[in-house]
C-alpha positions in Angstrom: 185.9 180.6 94.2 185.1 179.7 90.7 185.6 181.2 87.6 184.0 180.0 84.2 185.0 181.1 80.7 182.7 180.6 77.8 183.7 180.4 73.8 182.9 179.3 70.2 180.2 181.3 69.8 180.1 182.8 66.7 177.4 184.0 63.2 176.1 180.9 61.3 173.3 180.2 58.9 169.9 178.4 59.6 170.2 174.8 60.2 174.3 175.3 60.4 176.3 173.9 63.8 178.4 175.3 66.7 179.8 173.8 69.4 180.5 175.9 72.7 183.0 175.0 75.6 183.2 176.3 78.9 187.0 176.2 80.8 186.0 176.2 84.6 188.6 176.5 87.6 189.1 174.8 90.9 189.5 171.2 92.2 186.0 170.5 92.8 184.2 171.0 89.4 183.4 167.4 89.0 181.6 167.5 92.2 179.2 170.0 90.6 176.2 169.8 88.0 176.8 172.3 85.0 174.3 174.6 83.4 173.8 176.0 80.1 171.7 179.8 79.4 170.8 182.1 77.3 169.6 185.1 77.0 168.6 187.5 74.0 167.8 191.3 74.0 164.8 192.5 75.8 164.0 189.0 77.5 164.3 186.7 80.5 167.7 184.8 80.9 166.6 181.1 79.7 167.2 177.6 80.6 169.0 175.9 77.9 170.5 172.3 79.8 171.9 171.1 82.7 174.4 168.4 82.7 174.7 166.5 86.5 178.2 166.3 88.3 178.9 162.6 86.8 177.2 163.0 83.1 174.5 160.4 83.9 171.4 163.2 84.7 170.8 165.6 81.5 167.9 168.0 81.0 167.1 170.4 78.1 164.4 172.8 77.5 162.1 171.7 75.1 163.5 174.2 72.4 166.4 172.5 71.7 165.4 169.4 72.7 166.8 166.8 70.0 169.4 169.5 68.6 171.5 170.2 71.1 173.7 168.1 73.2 175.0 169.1 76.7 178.7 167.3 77.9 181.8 167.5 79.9 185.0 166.1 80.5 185.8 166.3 84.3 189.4 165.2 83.7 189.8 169.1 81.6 187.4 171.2 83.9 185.2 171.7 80.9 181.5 171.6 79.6 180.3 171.9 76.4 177.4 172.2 74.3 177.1 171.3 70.8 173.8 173.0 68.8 172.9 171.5 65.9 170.2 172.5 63.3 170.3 175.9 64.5 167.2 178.2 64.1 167.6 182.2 64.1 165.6 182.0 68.2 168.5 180.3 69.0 170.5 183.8 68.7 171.7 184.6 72.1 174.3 185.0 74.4 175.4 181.8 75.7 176.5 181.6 79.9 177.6 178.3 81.3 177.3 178.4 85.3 177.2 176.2 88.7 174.3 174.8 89.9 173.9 175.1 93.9 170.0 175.2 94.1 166.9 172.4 93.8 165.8 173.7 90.5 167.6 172.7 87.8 166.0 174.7 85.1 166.0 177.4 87.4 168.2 180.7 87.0 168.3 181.0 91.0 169.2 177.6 91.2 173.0 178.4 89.7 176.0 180.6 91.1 179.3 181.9 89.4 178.0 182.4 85.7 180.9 183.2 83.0 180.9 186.1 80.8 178.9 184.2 77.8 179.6 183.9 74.2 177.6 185.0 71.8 175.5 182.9 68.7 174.2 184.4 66.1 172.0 182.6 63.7 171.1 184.4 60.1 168.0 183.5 58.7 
């Protein structure tokens, strides 16, 4: 089984930067691609990015497309993503999970989600 932890979440101002990490357990997380959600009161839990098991396929929705960066570092079980230029729609809870289905961008397509982290962007 597989458990994820999220952090670095935090309250920053408009067009200010956080970087989020997620620890994952067991042997076989580089084996794995790596999503990133979110989801904010009231609404649908949203695609963010998706990172493949190697680091060479990367996806992002086209909202934070050219502001945020997905990684990870096999060797440390970890994935991160750093947001830059945030914007006050960007205020969310964060979940990094496993992906296990076709979709990538797809909720249904990811299993074993963390507890998430939440971001907070003032306007």
């Amino acid at each position: 089984q597989v458990q994820l932890v999220e952090s670095g979440g935090g309250l920053v101002q408009t067009g200010g930067s956080l970087r989020l990490s997620c620890a994952a357990s067991g042997r076989t997380f580089s084996s794995y691609g790596m999503g990133w959600f979110r989801q904010a009161p009231g609404k649908e839990r949203e695609f963010v990015a998706y990172i493949s098991s190697g680091g060479f396929i990367i996806y992002y929705s086209d909202s934070v497309k050219g502001r945020f960066i997905i990684s990870r570092d096999n060797a440390k079980n970890r994935v991160y993503l750093q947001m830059n230029s945030l914007k006050p729609e960007d205020t969310a809870v964060y979940y990094c999970t496993v992906r296990t289905g076709s979709v990538a961008a797809a909720a249904s397509s990811y299993d074993y989600w963390g507890q998430g982290t939440q971001v907070t962007v003032s306007s």
